[in-house]
Steps between C-alpha positions, in 0.01 A plus 500: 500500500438111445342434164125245566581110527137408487190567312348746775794685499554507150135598485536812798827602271293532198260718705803746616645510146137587354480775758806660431384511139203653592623736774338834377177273479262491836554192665120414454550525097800321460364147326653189702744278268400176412534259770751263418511112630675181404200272484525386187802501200340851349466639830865353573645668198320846510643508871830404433546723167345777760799476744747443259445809295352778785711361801759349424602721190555213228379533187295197348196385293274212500557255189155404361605126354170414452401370154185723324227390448391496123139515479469380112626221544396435828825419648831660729777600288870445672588800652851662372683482806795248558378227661588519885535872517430581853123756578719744628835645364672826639827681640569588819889683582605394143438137520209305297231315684261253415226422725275173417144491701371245566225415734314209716592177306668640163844382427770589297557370162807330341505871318443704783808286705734592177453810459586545920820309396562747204438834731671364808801359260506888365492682821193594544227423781195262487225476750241237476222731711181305665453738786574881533703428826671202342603745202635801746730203628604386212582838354696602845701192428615601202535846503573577902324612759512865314121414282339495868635889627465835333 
């Protein structure tokens, strides 16, 4: 069975996985997932964290590297992240992945190009991801053709 390569497929996949969860459900109860798109970065990231976990059986988390916002004093605090960490991080078949999102004009930072060094240097796999398709491809590269068939 091929594994989805775009957002409509990934979206009709989410559909057959939430109906076999459901299957002792009536069809007409069964609540309909939550569409999933790549039209912006949190779109991007909830879609790609999606495939990665349910479909293609990694295991990974987002990275919030956001500062907080301190209300008293009116200001954001720096986050406690290392600077350049990528959104996503995960494993898939025993090797560490980081997956950077970025979308429309964002760029990568002087960080952000480091720490790809640093993985890369240490084996592991980094994806810069600005579309869902682009990010199937990049993960095929590096892992085989085996992350697009059951």
């Amino acid at each position: 069975m091929n594994l989805p390569t775009t957002i409509k497929q990934l979206n009709e996949f989410a559909i057959q996985l939430n109906a076999k969860k459901y299957e002792h459900v009536p069809p007409h109860a069964v609540p309909r997932p939550k569409a999933l798109s790549d039209k912006d970065a949190n779109s991007l990231t909830a879609s790609v964290l999606f495939d990665f976990i349910h479909i293609r059986g990694g295991y990974a988390f987002r990275v919030n590297n956001m500062g907080v916002y301190d209300a008293k004093r009116g200001v954001y605090r720096k986050g406690g992240t290392i600077k350049g960490i990528p959104d996503i991080i995960g494993l898939i078949d025993g090797r560490f992945i980081g997956i950077e999102i970025k979308f429309g004009s964002d760029r990568m930072s002087a960080d952000q190009m480091e720490m790809k060094r640093e993985i890369e240097s240490n084996g592991g796999v980094y994806i810069v991801a600005k579309r869902y398709e682009q990010y199937v491809f990049d993960l095929a590269n590096a892992f085989g053709v085996g992350v697009l068939e059951l």
